[in-house]
N, C-alpha and C positions, 0 to 999 in steps of 0.2 A: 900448878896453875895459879895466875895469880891476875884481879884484877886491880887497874887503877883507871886514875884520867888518861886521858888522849893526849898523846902531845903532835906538834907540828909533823916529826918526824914519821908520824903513824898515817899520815893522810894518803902514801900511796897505797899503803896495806888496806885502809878504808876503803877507797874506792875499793880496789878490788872486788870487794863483800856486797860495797853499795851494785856493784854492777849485775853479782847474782841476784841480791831480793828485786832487784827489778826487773829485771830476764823474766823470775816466774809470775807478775805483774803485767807484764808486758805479753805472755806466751797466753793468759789467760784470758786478759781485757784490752786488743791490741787497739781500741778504740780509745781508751783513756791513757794509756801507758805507750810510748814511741820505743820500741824495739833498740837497743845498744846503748840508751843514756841508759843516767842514773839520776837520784833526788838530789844530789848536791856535788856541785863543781870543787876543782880543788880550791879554788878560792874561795867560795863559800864556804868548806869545811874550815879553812884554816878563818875567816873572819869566826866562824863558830867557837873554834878551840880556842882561838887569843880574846874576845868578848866575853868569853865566860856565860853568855845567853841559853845555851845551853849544855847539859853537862852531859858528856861522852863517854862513857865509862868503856873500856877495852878488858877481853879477855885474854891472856896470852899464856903461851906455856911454858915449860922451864928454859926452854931457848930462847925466847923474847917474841916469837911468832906469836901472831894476833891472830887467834881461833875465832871471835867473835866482840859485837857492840853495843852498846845500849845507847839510843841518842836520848836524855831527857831533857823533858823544861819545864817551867815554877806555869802554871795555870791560879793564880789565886783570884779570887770574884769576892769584890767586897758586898755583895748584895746588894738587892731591893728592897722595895717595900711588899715584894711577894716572897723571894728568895732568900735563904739564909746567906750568910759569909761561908767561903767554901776554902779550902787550902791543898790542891792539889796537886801531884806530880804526873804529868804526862808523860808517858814515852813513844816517844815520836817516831822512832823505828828501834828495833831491835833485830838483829841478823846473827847468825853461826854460820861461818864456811861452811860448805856442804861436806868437806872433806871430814870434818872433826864433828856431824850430826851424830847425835849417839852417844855422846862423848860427856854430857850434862852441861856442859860450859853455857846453855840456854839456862838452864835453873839456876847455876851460880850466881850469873851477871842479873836474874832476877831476884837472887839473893841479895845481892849487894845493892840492888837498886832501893830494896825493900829497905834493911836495911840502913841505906842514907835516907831516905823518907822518912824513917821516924826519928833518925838524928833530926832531920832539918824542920822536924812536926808537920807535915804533911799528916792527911787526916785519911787520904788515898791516893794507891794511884792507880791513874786509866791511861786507856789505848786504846788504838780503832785497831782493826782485824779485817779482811777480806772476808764475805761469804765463800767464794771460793778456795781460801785456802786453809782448807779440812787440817790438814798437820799444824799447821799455827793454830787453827783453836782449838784442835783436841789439846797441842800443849798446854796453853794457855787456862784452858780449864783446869788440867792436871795439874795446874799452880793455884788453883783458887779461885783465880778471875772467874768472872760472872759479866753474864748480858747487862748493860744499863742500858740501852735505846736500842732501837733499829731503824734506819735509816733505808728507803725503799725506791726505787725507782721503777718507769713507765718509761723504756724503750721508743721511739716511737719512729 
């Protein structure tokens, strides 16, 4: 297994991946989430990966198949005059084919995000999470991460 950046040529493989974490997105919240897309068109991946705005990191195995991704981006807040200066890495999705779950390539590719984080001195990194999806945050604990907010809604 071996991770790097994304390149142009991974974008059909992407989607693919983009299409499941949206599927259980979609299966769970069919009110916010439309059934068959995904978060990002292939022309939006590809302005992503040539931009460099944000950084894609790919998990693949020793044949070049892409098991999993990490989408991240620079969040830095230079403060207020109530807030500190903050320098942090977001990741903005992170997915594992369903085929290869099981398989760790989710801790890797949060290794190596870690990792590039503190090359690039990042001070944290965060992510939103679903309440409903129990297997992303039990892993996401099992990594360390921790609550910082909750965010609540009134159905109506």
């Amino acid at each position: 297994m071996a991770v790097r950046r994304a390149e142009i040529k991974d974008i059909p493989r992407l989607e693919e991946i983009l299409y499941q974490v949206h599927d259980v997105h979609a299966k769970a919240r069919p009110d916010l989430f439309i059934p068959g897309k995904k978060k990002y068109t292939a022309d939006e991946l590809k302005a992503l990966i040539e931009s460099g705005d944000m950084v894609i990191f790919v998990c693949a195995d020793d044949d070049g198949v892409i098991m999993g991704y990490a989408f991240c981006m620079d969040k830095t807040y230079e403060g207020n005059h109530s807030t500190n200066p903050d320098k942090m890495l977001y990741i903005d999705d992170l997915c594992v084919d369903e085929k290869y779950r099981g398989h760790h390539v989710g801790r890797i590719l949060c290794e190596h995000v870690k990792e590039y984080a503190k090359e690039k001195g990042y001070r944290r990194i965060t992510l939103n999470v679903w309440e409903f999806n129990t297997g992303a945050r039990a892993f996401y604990d099992a990594l360390g991460f921790k609550p910082l907010k909750t965010v609540m809604e009134m159905r109506l």
